[in-house]
C-alpha positions as CSV (number, residue, x, y, z in Angstrom):
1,X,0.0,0.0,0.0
2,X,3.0,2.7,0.8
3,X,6.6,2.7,1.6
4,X,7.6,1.9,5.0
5,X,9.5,1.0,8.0
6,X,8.4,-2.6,9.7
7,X,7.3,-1.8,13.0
8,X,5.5,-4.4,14.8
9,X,4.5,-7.9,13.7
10,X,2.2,-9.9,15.5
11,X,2.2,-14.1,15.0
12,X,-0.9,-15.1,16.8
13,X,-2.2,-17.4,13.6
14,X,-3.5,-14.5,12.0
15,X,-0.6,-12.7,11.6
16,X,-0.4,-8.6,11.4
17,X,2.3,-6.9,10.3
18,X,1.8,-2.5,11.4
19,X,4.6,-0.9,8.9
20,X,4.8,3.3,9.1
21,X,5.7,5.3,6.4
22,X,5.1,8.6,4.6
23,X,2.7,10.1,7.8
24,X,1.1,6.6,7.7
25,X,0.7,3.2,9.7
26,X,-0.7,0.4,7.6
27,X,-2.0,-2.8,9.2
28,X,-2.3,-6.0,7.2
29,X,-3.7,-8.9,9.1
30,X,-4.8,-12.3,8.5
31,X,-2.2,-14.1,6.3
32,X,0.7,-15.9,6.9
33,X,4.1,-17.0,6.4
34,X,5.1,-13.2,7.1
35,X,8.3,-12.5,5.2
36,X,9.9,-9.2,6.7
37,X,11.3,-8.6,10.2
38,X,10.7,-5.6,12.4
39,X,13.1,-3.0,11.5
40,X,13.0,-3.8,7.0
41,X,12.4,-1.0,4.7
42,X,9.9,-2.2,2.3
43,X,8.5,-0.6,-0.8
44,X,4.8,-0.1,-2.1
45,X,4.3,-3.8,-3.9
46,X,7.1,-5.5,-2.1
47,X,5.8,-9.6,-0.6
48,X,5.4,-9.5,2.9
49,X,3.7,-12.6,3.5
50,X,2.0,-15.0,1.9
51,X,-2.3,-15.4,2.1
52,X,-3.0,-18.7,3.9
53,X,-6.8,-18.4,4.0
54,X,-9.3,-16.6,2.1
55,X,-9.0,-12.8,2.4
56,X,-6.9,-10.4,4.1
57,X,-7.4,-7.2,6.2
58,X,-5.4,-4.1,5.3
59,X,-6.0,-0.7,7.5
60,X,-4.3,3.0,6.2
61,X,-4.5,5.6,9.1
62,X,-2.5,8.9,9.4
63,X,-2.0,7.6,13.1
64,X,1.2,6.2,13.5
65,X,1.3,5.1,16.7
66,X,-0.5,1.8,16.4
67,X,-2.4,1.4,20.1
68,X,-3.8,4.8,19.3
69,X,-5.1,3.4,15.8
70,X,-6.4,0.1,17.4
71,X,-8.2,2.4,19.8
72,X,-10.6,3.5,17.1
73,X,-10.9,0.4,14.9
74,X,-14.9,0.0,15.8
75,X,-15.8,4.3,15.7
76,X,-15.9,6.1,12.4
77,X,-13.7,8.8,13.8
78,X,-11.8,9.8,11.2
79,X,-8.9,7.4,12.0
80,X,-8.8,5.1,9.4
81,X,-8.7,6.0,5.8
82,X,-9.2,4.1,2.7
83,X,-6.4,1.8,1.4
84,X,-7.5,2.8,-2.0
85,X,-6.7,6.3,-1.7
86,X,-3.3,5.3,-1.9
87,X,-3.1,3.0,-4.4
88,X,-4.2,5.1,-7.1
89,X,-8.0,3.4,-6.8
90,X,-10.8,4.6,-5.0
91,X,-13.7,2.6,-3.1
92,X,-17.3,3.1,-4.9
93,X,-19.6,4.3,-2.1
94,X,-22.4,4.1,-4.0
């Protein structure tokens, strides 16, 4: 989704990976096989894991701290933005 540092990775089955870049944190959950360590530059496109199941979860917020970002996952607050934004898409809220 964007360019980024590796901050925190999370391997609880589901495995998130939080990566901050460019005034973002971006969360990707729910695949597996994660293939970066905390502390790895990566670049919009670059593998970081590999999907185990059926779908994946992937969260844009101009919050970088990510217990702050967590804190309004359920609350339309502004917080999160769309992913789509920033990959040259948009969602259709139609």
């Amino acid at each position: 989704v964007h360019s980024g540092t590796v901050k925190q990775i999370n391997a609880t089955g589901y495995d998130d990976v939080w990566i901050v870049g460019g005034g973002y944190g971006i969360l990707q959950q729910e695949f597996g096989n994660v293939t970066v360590k905390v502390g790895d530059k990566v670049k919009k496109g670059d593998k970081i894991g590999t999907l185990t199941g059926t779908h994946c979860h992937v969260g844009v917020t101009k919050q970088t701290d990510q217990m702050k970002a967590e804190a309004s996952a359920y609350r339309d607050d502004g917080t999160w933005i769309d992913p789509l934004s920033l990959m040259g898409g948009g969602s259709d809220k139609s």
